[in-house]
Backbone as CSV, one residue per row, in Angstrom:
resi,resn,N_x,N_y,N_z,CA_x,CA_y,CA_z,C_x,C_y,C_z
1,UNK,0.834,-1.205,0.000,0.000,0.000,0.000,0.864,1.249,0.000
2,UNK,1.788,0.985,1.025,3.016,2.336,0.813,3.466,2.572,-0.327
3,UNK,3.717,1.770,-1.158,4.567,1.821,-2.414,3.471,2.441,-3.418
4,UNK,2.241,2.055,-3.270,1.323,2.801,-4.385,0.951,4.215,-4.067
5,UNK,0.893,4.116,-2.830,0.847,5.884,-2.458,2.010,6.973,-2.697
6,UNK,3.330,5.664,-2.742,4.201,6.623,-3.625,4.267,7.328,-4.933
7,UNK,3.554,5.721,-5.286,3.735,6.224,-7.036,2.805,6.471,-7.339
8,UNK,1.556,7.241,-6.651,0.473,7.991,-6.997,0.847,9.552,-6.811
9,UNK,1.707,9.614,-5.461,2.449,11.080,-5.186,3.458,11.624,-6.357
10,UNK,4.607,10.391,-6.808,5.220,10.717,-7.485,4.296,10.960,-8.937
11,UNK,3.493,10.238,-9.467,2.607,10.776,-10.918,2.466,11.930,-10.336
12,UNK,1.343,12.529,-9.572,0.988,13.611,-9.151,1.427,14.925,-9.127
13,UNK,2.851,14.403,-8.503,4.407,16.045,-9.098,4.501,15.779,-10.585
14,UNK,4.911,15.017,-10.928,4.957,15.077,-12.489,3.712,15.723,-13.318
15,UNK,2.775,15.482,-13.019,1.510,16.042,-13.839,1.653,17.568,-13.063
16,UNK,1.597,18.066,-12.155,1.545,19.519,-11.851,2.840,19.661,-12.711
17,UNK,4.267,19.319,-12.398,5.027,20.096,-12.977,5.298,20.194,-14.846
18,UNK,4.337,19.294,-15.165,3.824,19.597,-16.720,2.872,20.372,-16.595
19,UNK,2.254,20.400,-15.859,1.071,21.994,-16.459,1.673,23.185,-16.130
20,UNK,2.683,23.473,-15.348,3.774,24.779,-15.016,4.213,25.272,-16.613
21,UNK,4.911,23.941,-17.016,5.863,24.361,-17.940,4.822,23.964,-19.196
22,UNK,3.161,23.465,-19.243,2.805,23.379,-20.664,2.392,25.414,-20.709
23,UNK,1.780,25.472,-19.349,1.564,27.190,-19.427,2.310,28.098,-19.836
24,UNK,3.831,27.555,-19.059,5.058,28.820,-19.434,5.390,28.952,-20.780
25,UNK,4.928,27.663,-21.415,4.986,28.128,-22.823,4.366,28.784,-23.699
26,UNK,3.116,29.221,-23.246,2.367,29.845,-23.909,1.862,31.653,-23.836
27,UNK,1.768,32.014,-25.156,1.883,33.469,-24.224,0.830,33.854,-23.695
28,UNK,-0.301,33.504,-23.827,-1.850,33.725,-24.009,-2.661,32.701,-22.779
29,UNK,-3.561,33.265,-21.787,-4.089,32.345,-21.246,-4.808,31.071,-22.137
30,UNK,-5.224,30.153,-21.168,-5.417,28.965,-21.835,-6.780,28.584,-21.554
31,UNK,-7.283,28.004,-22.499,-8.929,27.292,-22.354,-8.280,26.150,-21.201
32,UNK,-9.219,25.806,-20.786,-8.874,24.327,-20.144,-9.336,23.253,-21.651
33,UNK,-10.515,23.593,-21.911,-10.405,22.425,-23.120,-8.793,22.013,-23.480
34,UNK,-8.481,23.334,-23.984,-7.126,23.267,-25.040,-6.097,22.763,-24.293
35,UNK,-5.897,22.896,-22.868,-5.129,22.532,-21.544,-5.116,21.255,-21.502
36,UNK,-6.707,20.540,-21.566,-6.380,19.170,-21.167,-6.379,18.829,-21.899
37,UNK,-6.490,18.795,-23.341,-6.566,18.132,-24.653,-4.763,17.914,-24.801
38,UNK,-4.027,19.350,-24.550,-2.533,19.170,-24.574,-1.802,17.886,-23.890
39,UNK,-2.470,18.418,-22.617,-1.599,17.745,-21.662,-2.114,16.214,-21.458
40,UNK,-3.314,15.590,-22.080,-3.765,14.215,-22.172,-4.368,13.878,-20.958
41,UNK,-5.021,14.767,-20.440,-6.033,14.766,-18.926,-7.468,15.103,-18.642
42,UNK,-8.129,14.552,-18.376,-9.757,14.827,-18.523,-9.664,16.157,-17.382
43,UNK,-10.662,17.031,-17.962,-11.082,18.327,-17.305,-11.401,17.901,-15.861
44,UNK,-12.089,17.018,-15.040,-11.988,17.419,-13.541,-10.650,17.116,-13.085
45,UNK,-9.614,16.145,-13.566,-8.193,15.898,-13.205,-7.666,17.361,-13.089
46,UNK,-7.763,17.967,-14.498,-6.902,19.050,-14.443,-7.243,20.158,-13.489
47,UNK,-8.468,20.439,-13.458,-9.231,20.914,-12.266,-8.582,20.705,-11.238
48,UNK,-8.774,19.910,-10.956,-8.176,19.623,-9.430,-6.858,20.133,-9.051
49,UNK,-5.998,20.198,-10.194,-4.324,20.783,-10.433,-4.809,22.162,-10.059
50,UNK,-5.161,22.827,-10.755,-5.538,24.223,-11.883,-6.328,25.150,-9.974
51,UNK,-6.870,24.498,-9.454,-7.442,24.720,-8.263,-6.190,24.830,-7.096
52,UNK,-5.290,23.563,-6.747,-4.326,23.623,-5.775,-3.625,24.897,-6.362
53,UNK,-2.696,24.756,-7.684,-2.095,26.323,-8.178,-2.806,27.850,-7.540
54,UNK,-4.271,27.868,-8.105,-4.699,28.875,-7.697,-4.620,29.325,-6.578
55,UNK,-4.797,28.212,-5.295,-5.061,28.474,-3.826,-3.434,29.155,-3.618
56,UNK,-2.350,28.429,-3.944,-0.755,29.285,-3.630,-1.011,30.431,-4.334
57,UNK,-1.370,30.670,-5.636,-1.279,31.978,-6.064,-0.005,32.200,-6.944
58,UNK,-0.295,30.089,-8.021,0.873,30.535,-9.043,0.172,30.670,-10.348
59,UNK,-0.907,30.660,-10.333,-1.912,31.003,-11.904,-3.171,31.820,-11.424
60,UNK,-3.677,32.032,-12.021,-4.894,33.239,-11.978,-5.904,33.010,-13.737
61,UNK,-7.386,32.607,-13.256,-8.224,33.028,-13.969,-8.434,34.151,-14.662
62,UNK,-8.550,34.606,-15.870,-9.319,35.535,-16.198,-10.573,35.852,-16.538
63,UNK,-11.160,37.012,-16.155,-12.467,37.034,-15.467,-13.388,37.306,-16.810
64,UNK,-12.772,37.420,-17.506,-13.598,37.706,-19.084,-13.381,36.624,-19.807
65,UNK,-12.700,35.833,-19.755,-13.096,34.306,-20.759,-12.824,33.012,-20.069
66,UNK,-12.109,33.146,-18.526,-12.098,32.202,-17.467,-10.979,31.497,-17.913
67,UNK,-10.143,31.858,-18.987,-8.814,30.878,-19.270,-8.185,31.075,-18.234
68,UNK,-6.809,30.192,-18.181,-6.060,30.647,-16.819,-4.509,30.893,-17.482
69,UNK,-3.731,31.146,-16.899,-2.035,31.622,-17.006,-1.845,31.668,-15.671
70,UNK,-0.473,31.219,-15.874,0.900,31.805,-14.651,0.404,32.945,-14.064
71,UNK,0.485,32.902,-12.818,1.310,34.960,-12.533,2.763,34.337,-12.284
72,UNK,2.965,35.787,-11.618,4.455,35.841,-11.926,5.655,35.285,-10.286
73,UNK,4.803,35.022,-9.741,5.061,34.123,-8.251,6.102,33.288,-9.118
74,UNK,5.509,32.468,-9.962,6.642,31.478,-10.500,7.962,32.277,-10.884
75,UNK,8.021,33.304,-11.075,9.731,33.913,-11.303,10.305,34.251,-10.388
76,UNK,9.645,34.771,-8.958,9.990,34.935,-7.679,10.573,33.667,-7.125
77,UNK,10.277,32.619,-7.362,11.504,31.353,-7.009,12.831,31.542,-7.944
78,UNK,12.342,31.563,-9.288,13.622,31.640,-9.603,14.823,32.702,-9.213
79,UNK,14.603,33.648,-9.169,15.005,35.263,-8.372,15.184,34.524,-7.391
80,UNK,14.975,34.003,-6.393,15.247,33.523,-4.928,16.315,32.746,-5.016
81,UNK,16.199,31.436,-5.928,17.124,30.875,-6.307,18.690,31.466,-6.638
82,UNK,18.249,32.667,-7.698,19.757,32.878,-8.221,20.459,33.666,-7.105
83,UNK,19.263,34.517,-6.599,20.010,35.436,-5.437,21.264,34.628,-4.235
84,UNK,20.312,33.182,-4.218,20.927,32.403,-3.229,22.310,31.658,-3.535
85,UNK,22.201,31.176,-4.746,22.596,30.100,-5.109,23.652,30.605,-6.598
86,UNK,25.073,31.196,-6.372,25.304,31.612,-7.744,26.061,30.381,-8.658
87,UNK,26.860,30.896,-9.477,27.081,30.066,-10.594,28.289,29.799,-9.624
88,UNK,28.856,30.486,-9.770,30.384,29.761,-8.717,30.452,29.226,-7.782
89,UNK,29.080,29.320,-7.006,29.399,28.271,-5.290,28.768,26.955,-6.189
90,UNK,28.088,27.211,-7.328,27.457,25.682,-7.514,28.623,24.988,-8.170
91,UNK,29.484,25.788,-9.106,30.722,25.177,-9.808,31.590,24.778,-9.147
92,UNK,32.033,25.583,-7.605,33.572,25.535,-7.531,33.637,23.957,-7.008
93,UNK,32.645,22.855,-6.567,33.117,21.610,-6.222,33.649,20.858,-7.285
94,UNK,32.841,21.624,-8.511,33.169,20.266,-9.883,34.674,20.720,-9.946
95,UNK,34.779,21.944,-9.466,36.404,21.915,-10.244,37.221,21.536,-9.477
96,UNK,37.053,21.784,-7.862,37.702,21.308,-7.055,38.134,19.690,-7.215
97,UNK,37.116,19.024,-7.584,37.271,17.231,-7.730,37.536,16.691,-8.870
98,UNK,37.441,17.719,-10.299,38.017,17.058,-11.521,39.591,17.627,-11.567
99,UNK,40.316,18.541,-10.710,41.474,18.947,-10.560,42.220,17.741,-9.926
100,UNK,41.805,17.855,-8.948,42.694,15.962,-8.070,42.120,15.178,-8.960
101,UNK,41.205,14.765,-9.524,41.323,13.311,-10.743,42.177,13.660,-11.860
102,UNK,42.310,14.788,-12.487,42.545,14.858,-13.994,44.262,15.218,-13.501
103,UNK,44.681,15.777,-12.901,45.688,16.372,-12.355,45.695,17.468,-13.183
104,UNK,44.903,18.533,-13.439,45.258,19.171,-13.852,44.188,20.945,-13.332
105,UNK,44.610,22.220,-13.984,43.877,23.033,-13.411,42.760,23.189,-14.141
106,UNK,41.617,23.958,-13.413,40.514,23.913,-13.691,39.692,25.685,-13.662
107,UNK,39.184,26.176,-14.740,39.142,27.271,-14.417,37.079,27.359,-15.066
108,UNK,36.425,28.420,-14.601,35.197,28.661,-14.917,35.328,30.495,-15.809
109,UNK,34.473,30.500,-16.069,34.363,31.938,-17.742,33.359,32.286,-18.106
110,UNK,33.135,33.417,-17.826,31.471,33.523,-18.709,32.347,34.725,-19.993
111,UNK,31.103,35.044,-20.798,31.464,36.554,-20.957,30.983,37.410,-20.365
112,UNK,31.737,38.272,-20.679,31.485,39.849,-20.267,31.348,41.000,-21.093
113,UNK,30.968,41.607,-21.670,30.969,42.819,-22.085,32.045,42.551,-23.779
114,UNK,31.912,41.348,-24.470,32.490,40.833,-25.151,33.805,40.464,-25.175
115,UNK,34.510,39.806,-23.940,35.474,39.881,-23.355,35.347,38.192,-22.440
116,UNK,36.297,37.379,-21.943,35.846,36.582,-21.041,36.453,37.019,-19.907
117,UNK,35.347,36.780,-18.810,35.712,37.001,-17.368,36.031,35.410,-16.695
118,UNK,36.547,35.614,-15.852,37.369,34.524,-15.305,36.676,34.229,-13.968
119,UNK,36.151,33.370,-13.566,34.885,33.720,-11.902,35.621,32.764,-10.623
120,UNK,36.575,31.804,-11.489,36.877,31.099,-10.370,37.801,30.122,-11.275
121,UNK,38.388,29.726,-10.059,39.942,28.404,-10.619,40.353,27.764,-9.717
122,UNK,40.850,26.966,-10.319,41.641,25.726,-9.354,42.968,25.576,-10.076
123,UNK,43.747,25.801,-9.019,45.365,25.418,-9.563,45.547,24.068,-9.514
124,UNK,46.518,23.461,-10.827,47.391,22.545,-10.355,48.886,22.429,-10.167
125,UNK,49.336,21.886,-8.943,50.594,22.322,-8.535,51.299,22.075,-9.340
126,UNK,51.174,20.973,-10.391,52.514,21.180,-11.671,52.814,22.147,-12.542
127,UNK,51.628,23.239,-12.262,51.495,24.290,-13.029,52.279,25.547,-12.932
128,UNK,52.204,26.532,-13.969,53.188,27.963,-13.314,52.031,28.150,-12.495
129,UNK,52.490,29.161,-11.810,51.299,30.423,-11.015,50.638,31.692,-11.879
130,UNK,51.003,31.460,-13.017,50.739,32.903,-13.750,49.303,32.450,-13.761
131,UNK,48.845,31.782,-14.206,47.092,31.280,-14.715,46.534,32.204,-13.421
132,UNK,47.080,32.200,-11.825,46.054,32.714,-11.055,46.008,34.449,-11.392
133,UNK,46.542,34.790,-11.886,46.366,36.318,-12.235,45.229,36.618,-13.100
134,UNK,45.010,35.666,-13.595,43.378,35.708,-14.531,42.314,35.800,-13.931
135,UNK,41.920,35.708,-12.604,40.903,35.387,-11.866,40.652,37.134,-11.538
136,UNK,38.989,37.090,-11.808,38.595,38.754,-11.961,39.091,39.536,-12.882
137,UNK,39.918,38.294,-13.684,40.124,39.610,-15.260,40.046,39.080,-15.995
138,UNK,39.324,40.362,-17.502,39.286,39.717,-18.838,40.465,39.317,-19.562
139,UNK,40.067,38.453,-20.577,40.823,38.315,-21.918,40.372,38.246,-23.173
140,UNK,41.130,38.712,-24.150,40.237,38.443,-25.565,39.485,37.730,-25.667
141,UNK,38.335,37.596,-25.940,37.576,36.263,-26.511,38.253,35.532,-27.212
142,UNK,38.738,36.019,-28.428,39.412,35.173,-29.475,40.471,34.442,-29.115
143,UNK,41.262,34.629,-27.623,42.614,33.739,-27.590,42.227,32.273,-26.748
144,UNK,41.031,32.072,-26.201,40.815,31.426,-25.659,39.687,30.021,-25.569
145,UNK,39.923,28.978,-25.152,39.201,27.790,-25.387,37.435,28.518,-24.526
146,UNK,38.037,28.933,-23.476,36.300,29.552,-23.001,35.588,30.673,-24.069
147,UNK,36.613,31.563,-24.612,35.787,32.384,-25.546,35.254,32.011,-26.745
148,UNK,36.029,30.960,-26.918,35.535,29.900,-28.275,34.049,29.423,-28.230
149,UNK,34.221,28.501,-26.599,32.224,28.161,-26.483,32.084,29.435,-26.494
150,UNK,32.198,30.025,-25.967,30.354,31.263,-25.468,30.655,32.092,-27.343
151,UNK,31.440,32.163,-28.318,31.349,32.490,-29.249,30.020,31.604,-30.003
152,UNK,30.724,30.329,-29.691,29.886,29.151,-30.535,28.364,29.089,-30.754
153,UNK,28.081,29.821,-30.042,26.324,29.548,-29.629,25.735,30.858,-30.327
154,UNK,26.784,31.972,-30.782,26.049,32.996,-31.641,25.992,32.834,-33.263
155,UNK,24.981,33.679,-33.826,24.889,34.102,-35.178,26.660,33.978,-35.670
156,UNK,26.877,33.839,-36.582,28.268,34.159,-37.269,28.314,35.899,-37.404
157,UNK,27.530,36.622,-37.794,27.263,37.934,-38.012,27.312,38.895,-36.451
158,UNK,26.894,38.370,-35.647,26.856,39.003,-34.498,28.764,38.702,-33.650
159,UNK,28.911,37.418,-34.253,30.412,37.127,-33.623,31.589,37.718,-34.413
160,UNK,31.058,38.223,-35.751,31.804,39.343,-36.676,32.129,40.756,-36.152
161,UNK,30.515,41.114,-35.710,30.580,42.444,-34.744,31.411,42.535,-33.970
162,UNK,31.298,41.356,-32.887,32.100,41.209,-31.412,33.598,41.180,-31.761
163,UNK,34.048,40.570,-33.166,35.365,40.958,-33.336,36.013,41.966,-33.952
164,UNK,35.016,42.651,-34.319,35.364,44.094,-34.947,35.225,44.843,-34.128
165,UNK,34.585,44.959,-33.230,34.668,45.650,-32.505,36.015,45.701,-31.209
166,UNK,35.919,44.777,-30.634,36.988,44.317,-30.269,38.205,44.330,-30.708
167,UNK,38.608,44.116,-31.808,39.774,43.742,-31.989,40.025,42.373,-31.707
168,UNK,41.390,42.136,-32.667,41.814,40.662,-32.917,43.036,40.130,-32.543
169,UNK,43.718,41.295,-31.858,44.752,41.208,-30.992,45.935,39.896,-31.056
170,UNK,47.351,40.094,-31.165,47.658,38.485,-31.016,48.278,38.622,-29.794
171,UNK,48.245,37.938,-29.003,48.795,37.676,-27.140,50.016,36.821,-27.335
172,UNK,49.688,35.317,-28.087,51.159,34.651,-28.802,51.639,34.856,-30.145
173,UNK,52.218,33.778,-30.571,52.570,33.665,-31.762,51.897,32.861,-32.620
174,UNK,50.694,31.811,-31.144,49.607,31.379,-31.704,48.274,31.506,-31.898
175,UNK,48.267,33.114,-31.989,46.905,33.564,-31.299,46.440,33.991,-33.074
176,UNK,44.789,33.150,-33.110,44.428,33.439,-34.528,44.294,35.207,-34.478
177,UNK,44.331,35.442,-35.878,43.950,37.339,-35.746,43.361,37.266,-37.227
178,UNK,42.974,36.203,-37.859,42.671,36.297,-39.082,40.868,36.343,-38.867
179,UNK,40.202,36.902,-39.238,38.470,36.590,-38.945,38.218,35.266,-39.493
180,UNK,38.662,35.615,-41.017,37.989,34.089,-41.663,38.757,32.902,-40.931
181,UNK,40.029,32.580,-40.395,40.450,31.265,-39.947,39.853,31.215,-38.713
182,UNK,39.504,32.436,-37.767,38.587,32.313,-36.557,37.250,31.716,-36.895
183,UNK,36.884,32.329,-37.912,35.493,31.529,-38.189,35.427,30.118,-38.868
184,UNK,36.278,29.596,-38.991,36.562,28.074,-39.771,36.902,27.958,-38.748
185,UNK,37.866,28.173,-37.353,38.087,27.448,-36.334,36.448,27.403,-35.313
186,UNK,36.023,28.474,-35.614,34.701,28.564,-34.706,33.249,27.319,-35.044
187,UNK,33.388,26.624,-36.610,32.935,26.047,-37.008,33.146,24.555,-36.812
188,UNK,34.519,24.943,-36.298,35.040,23.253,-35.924,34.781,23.151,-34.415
189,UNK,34.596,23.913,-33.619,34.239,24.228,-32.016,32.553,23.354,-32.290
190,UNK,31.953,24.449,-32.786,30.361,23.834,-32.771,30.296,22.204,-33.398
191,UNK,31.302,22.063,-34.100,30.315,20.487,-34.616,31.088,19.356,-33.562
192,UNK,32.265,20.057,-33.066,32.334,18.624,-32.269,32.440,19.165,-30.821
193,UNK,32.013,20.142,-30.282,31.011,20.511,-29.016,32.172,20.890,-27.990
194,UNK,33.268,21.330,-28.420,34.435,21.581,-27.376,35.986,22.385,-28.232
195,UNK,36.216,23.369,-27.070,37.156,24.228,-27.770,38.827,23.711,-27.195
196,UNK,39.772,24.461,-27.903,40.822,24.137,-27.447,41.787,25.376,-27.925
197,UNK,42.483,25.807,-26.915,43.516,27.230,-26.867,44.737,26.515,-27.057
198,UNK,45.435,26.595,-27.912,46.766,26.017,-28.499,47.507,26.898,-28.294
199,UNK,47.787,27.087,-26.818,49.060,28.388,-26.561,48.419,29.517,-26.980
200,UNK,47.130,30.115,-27.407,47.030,31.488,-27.912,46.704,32.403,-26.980
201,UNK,46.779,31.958,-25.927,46.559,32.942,-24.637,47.810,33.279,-24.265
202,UNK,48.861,32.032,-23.841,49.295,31.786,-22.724,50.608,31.020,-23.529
203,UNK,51.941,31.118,-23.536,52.790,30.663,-24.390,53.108,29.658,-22.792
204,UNK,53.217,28.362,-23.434,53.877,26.656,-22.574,52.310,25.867,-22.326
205,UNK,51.002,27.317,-22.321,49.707,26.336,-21.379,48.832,26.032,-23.160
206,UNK,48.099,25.119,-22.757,46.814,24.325,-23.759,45.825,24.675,-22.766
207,UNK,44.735,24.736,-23.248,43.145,24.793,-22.576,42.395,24.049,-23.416
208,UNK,41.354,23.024,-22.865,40.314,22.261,-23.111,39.106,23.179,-22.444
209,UNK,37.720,23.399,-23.293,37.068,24.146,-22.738,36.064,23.541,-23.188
210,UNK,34.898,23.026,-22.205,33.306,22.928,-22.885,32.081,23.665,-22.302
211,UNK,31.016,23.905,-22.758,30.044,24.513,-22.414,28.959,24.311,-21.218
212,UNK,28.630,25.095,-20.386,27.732,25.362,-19.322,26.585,25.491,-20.048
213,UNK,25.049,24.957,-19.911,23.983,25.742,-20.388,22.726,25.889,-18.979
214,UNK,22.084,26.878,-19.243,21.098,26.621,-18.236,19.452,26.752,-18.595
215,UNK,19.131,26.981,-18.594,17.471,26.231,-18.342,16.648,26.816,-19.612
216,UNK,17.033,27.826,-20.203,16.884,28.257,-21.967,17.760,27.745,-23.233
217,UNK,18.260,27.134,-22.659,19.580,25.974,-23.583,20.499,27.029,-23.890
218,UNK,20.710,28.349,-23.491,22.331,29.229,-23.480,22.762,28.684,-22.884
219,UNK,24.065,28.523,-23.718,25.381,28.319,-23.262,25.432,29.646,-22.264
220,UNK,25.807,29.482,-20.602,25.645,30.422,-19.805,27.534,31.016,-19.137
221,UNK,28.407,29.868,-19.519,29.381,29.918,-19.233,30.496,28.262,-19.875
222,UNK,31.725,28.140,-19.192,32.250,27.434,-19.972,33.117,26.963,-19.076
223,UNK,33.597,25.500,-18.661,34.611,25.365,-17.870,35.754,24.640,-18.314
224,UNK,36.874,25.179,-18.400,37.883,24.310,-18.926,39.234,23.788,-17.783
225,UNK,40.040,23.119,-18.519,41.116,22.494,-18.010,42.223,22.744,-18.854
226,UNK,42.929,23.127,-17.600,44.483,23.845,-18.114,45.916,23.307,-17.498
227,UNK,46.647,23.263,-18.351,48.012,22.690,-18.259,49.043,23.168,-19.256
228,UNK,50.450,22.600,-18.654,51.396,22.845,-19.350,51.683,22.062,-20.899
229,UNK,51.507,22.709,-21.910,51.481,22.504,-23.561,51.847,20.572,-23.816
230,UNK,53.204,20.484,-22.523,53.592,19.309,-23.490,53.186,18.408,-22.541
231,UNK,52.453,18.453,-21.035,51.327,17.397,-20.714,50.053,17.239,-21.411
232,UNK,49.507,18.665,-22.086,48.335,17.674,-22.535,48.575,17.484,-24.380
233,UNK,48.043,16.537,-23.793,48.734,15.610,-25.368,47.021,15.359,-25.754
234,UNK,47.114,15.122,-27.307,46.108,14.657,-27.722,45.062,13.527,-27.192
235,UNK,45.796,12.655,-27.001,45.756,11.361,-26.271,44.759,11.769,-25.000
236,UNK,45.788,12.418,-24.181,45.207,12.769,-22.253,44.034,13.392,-22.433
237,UNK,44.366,14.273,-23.143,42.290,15.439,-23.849,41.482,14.635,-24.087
238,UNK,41.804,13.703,-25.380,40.531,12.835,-25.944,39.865,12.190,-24.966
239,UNK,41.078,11.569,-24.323,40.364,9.907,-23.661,39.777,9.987,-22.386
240,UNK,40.711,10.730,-21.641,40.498,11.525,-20.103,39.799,12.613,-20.304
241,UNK,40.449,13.587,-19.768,40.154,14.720,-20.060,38.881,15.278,-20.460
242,UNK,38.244,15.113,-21.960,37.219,15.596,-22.505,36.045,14.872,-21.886
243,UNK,36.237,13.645,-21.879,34.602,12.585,-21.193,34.523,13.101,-19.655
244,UNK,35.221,13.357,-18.767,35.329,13.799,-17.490,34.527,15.668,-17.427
245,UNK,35.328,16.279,-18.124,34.693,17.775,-18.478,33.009,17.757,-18.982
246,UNK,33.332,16.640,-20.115,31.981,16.764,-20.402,30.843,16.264,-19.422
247,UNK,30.811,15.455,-18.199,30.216,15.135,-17.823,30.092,15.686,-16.488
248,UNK,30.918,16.530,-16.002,30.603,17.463,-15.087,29.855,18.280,-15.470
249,UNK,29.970,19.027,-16.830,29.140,20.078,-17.430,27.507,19.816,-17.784
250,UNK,27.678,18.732,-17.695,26.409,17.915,-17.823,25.684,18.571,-16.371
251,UNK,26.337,17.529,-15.807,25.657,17.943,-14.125,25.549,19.074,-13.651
252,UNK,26.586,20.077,-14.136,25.868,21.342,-13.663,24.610,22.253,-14.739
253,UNK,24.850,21.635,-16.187,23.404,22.367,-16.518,22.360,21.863,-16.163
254,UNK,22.414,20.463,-15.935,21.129,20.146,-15.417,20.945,20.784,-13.842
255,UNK,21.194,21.555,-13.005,21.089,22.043,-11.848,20.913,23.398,-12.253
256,UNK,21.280,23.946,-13.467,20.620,25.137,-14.148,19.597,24.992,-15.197
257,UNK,19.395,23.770,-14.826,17.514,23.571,-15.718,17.357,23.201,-16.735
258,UNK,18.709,22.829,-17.381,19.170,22.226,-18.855,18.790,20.835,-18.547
259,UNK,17.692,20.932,-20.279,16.798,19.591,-20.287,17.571,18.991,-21.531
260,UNK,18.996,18.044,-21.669,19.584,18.324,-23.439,18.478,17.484,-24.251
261,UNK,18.252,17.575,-25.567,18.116,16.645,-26.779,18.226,15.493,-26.765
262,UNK,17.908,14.326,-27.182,17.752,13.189,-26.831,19.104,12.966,-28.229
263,UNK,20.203,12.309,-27.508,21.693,12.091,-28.755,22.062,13.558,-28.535
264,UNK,21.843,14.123,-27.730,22.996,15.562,-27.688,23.993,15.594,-27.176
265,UNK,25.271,15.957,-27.718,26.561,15.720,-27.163,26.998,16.279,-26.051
């Protein structure tokens, strides 16, 4: 008997938290016809939902055709949430624990103002110390495996702007400054879902960088792994390295609400 009262509770969250998100999608209040016809639920079921919502005061009737919608209570969690909970106290464990496995350092990036900001890092002791001078400061977009994702996810035309405007700067001797080979390198970022800084920041370091997304499928930030040029080898990236990154990044978009594609890399 316990066990069915579970899995009557557990259906139960699941069906409310599909009528949250069949509403949030819509811009326009909703018939209930059209409600339960969507959502595959006979009208007193949904009722019964559509009623508990109302009593908290996360949807509201309208009084001229009786459809219902969201209010805006539902964004006041999220606001609560971010206020509480930022991107870096939720990151800094993944990096803390893929640094002692991978042996290597670990740094987090969003952009900024078309620029990447640096929010947090983890050293590894085989490393120089220069990498910690990055922390609270920008760098080109273009020299770097983090500016590569958060490039990746725009228009080509809008990432034209950002480098014209900007500037194309070279930092090494390997730093692209050409637009068109940036954009053939930017093309090879998106199809196989991960960037890589070949010294163009940083002359001796490599960066492996993959993408953060959160709960609108933006790429929201980017976390990579950094070392000295002639430890990471093709080999250590592919095999280690990249499946480990990628699957932390996993876990933290899904804690920022990232639902991926069914076969999404």
């Amino acid at each position: 008997m316990a066990s069915q009262d579970n899995k009557h509770q557990s259906l139960s969250s699941v069906r409310l938290l599909k009528i949250i998100e069949c509403m949030a999608d819509k811009t326009e209040p909703m018939r209930l016809t059209d409600l339960a016809a969507e959502l595959a639920m006979t009208q007193p079921t949904l009722l019964r939902y559509l009623n508990a919502l109302y009593t908290e005061g996360y949807i509201y009737q309208d009084m001229a055709t009786g459809n219902y919608a969201l209010t805006w209570k539902i964004c006041g969690l999220g606001e609560r949430l971010r206020s509480n909970v930022s991107l870096r106290t939720m990151v800094s464990p993944y990096l803390a624990k893929l640094s002692r496995a991978l042996d290597v350092g670990l740094l987090l990036a969003v952009e900024h103002e078309g620029d990447i900001l640096y929010l947090d890092m983890v050293g590894n002791p085989n490393n120089s110390m220069g990498a910690l001078l990055r922390i609270g400061k920008d760098a080109p977009i273009h020299t770097t495996g983090s500016g590569k994702i958060m490039l990746s996810s725009l228009p080509n035309a809008q990432v034209l702007r950002i480098l014209e405007a900007k500037g194309m700067p070279a930092l090494t001797r390997f730093t692209i400054t050409d637009q068109a080979a940036f954009m053939e390198e930017l093309a090879k970022v998106r199809e196989q879902g991960y960037a890589l800084d070949n010294e163009e920041c940083e002359i001796g370091h490599k960066c492996l960088s993959v993408p953060v997304r959160d709960f609108s499928g933006r790429i929201a930030a980017a976390i990579s792994a950094f070392d000295d040029a002639d430890r990471l080898t093709e080999e250590r990236m592919t095999k280690k390295i990249l499946p480990a990154l990628r699957e932390a990044a996993g876990e933290i978009s899904y804690r920022l609400g990232y639902t991926p594609f069914y076969g999404e890399r």
